[in-house]
N, C-alpha and C positions, 0 to 999 in steps of 0.2 A: 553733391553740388555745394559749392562754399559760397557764405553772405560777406560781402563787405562791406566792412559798417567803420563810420566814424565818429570821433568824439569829437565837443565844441572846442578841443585846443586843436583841431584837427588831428590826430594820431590815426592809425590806421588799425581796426580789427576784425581778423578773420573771423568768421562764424562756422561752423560743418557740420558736428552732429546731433540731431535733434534728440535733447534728453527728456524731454515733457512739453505737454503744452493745458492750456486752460479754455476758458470763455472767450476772453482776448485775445491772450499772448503765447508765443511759443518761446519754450528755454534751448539753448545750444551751447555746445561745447565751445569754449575761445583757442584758436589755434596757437599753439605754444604758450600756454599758460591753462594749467591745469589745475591750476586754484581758483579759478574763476569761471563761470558761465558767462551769457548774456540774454536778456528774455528782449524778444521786440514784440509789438504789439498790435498787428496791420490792420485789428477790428476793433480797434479803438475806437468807443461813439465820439468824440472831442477831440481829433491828433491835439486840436493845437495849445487845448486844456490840459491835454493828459501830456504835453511837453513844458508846460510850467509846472506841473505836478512835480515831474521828475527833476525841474531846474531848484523846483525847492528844495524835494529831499536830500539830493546830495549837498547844495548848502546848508541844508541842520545837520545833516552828516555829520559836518565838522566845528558845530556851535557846542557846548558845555551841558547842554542838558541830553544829548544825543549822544555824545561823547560820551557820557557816563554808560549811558546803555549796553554802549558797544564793546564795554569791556570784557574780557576776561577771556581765556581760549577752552575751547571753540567760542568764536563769536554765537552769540544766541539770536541775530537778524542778519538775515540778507539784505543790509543795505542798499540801495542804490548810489554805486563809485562816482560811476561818469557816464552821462548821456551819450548815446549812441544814435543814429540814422542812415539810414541804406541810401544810396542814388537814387533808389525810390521814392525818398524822402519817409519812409517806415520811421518810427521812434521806438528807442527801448531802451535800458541800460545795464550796465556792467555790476556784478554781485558777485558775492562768494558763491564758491559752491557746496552747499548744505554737505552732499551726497560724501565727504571727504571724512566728516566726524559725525554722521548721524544718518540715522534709517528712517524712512517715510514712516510718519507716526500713525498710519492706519494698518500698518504691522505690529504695533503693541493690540490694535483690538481684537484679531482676529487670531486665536488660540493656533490653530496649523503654523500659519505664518511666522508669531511670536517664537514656538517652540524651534522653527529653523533657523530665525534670523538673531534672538535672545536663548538661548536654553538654559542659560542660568538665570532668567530673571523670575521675579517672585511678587508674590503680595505686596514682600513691601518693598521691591522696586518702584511698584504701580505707585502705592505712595509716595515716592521721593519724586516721582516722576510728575504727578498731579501737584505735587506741590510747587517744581520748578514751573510747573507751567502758571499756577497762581501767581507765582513771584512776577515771571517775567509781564503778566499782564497787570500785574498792581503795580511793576516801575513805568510801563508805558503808559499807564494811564494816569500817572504822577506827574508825566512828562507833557502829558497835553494829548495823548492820540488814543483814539478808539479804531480798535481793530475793523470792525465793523463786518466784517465776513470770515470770523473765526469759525474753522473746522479742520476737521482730521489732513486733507489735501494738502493747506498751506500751514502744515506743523512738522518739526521735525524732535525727533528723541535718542537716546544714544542708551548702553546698558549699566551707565553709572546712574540715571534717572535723568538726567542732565535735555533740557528742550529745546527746542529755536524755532523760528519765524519765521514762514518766506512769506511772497507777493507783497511784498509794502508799498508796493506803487499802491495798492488798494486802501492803505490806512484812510481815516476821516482824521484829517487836523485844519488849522489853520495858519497862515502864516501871514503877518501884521494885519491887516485888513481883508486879505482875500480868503475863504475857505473853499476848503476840498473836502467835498462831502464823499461817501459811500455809500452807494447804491446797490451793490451787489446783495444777493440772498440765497440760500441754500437749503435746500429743503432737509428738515431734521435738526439744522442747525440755525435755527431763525428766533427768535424769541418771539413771544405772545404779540406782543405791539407790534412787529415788523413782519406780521404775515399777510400776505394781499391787502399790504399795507403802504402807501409811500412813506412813512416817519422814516425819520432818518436815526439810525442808533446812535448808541450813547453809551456812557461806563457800563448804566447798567443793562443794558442790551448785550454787552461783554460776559458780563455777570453770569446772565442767563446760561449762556452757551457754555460757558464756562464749567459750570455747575451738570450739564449735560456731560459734557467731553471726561469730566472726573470720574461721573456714574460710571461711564462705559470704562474706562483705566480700572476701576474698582470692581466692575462685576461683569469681568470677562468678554467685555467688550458690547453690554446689553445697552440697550440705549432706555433709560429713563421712560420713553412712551412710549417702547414696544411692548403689542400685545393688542390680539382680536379683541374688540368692544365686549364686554361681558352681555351687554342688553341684547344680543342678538343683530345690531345694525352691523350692516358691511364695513369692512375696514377699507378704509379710503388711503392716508397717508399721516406719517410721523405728525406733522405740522396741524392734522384733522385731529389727532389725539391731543397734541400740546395743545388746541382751540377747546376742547371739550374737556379738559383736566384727567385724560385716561391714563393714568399712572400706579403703577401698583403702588411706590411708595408713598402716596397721600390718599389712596383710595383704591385700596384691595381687590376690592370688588368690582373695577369696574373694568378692568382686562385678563383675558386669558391667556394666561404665559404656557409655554411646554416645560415636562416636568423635567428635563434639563436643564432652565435656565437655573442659574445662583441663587441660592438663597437671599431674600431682601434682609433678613438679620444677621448675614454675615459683616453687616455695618457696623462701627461702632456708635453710642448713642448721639457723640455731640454730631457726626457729621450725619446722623440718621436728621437732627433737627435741622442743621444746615438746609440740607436737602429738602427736607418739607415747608423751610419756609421760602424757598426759591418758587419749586413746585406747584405746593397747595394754592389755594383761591387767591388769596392774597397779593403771595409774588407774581403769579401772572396777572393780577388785573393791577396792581401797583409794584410797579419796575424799583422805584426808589426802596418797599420795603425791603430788597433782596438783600441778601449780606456780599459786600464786597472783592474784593481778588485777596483784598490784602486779610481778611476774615478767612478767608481759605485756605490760603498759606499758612495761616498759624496753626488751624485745626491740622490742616493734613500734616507738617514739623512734630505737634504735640503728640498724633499717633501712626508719625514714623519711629518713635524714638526706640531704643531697646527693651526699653521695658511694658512695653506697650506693646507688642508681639512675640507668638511665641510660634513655636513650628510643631506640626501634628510630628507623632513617633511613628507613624508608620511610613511616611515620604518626606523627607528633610525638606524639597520643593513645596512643599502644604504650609505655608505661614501667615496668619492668621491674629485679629487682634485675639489678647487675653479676655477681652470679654465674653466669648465665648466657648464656651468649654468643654467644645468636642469642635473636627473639625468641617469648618463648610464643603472643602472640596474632596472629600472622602465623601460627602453624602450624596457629592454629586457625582462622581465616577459611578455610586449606587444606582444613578440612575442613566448612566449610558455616555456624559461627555466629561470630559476635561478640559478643566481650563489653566490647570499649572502643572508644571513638570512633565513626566514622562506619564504613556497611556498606560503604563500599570503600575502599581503599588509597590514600592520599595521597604519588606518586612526589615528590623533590625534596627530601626534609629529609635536612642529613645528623646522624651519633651522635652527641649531645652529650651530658654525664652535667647532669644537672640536678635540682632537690628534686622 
C-alpha cells in the first residue's frame, strides 16, 4: 500500500516500503528516488509543534552554520529536505537515506553481527570510529544543538570508521526566540540527571552518553554498567546501576561481570582517566565536570595513531594499544568469546606496530 505525501511547494511523494520505524515515526522507501527516504510521524504528542520543528530545520538546513555540517560525502546527518503530509494531514519529512553508505551502528556492538557485516574491522577501527562520532557531536554542539537522545538506534557507521546521525527532528535547539526542547529518553542511554528525571539535556547530558557509546565501540560492545550488583541486591536496570555508580571501571568491586567480558586494562591510561572522570562520583553528580566531545576526539586521534597500536603475532585481526604487552583478546578467546577477527587463532603473523 503506497502513502501520498506532499510538500509545502506542493510536489507530490510516493511513499511504499516500510524501512524502520520508532516511538513516533515510521521511515519508508520514496518511489523513484532511491536516495532518499521519508519518516512521518502520526504519534506525534504536538502535530502542530512538531510541524514548526520541521519548518525550522529544513530552513537552517540551508543557513551557514548547518551548512558547514552537512559537508562532506557521505553526508554525516539525515537532515530534514522538505516537509511532507498525507491527506490525512500526517507530518514528516524527506532525508537521505543512511542505509546507502552505512550500517546501523548497533552492529559494530555486537561481535556476530560485526564479524558479518565488518570482518576486516579492528581495535583500531573502533577507534577511528569513536572518535568520528566525538567529532561529529563536538561540531553540533559548536553549532547550537544537543542531541538529546543519543544511542546506538539513531547512529550510523561505515568500515572506514567514518559516523552519521539520523532522527534529527529529535535535536534540542532553538531557533530566534522559540525553543525545541527534547524530551525523549532511553534507557541505558540516559545520563545521571535525566533519569526519572524531567531536566531537559544539554552538551553535557551528550557527553555522558557519549562516553558510554565509546566504552561499548572499545570493549566489544560492554556497556559501562553492565554487571550484577556485587552486594548481593537484585539487578534491576542499566540506568539502576548508572544511579548507584555500579561500574567496574570506577569501582571494581562493585559488579560482577562473566569471565568473558574484556579486560578493563585493555584501556589505554589517558582514556582509562577520561572514563573515570565521566563515570566516577563526580561526573555523575556534576554533569559540567565531565570532559567534553571535543576532549574525546582528541584522546581517541592521539591513540588511533600508528604508533600507538600494535597487532598480537598470533591473529593480524588482535590490535591493541602498545600499552599493553600481551594481548587482550587472545586472553579472552582463553576464556571462551571473541570479539575481533575470526573464532580461532590465525598461527604465523609476526608483532608489527601498525594504524
Amino acid at each position: 500500500m503506497v502513502i501520498r505525501t506532499w510538500s509545502t511547494s506542493g510536489r507530490e511523494w510516493v511513499l511504499d516500503e516500510v524501512v524502520g520505524s520508532g516511538s513516533e515515526g515510521v521511515v519508508y522507501t520514496v518511489e523513484h528516488r532511491p536516495g532518499l527516504v521519508a519518516k512521518l510521524a502520526p504519534l506525534a504528542a504536538e502535530p502542530d509543534v512538531y510541524r514548526l520543528r520541521l519548518e525550522s530545520l529544513v530552513r537552517q538546513g540551508r543557513e551557514p552554520r548547518t551548512v558547514k555540517l552537512l559537508r562532506g560525502t557521505p553526508s554525516r546527518l539525515a537532515w530534514p529536505l522538505e516537509t511532507l503530509v498525507t491527506s490525512g494531514g500526517v507530518i514528516g519529512y524527506l532525508m537521505r537515506d543512511m542505509r546507502r553508505a552505512y550500517l546501523p551502528f548497533e552492529r559494530l556492538l555486537l561481535p556476530t553481527a560485526r564479524r558479518e557485516s565488518l570482518p576486516e574491522m579492528t581495535w583500531g577501527t573502533a577507534l577511528r570510529t569513536a572518535a568520528s562520532l566525538a567529532i561529529l557531536l563536538a561540531d553540533l554542539h559548536s553549532e547550537g544543538y544537543v542531541v538529546g537522545d543519543l544511542k546506538p538506534d539513531n547512529l550510523w557507521a561505515n568500515a572506514e570508521g567514518r559516523t552519521g546521525l539520523a532522527d534529527i527532528d529529535s535535536l534540542q535547539f532553538t531557533d530566534g526566540r522559540r525553543a525545541y526542547p527534547c524530551r525523549m529518553r532511553s534507557p541505558g542511554y540516559t545520563a545521571p540527571e535525566g533519569i526519572d528525571s524531567d531536566v531537559l539535556p544539554d552538551r553535557s547530558s551528550d557527553d555522558f552518553v557519549l562516553a558510554v557509546l565509546v566504552h561499548q565501540l572499545l570493549m566489544g560492545g560492554l556497556h559501562p554498567f553492565h554487571g550484577r550488583p556485587a552486594d548481593g541486591r537484585p539487578y534491576f536496570s542499566l540506568d539502576d546501576n548508572v544511579r548507584n555508580g555500579r561500574c567496574r571501571l570506577t569501582d571494581p568491586a562493585s559488579v560482577v561481570l562473566p569471565k568473558t567480558a574484556p579486560a578493563a586494562d585493555l584501556l589505554p591510561r589517558g582514556l582509562r582517566n577520561l572514563f573515570a572522570q565521566v563515570f566516577g562520583r563526580s561526573g555523575r553528580a556534576d554533569p559540567a565536570s565531565r570532559p567534553d566531545a571535543a576532549a574525546w576526539a582528541r584522546a581517541l586521534q592521539t591513540e588511533a595513531r600508528p604508533g600507538r597500536l600494535t597487532v598480537c603475532a598470533r591473529d593480524e585481526r588482535h590490535v591493541h594499544t602498545v600499552e599493553r604487552p600481551w594481548c587482550p583478546w587472545c586472553d579472552q578467546q582463553e576464556h571462551g568469546a571473541t570479539t575481533w577477527g575470526a573464532t580461532g587463532i590465525r598461527p604465523g603473523h609476526s608483532e608489527v606496530s601498525r594504524p
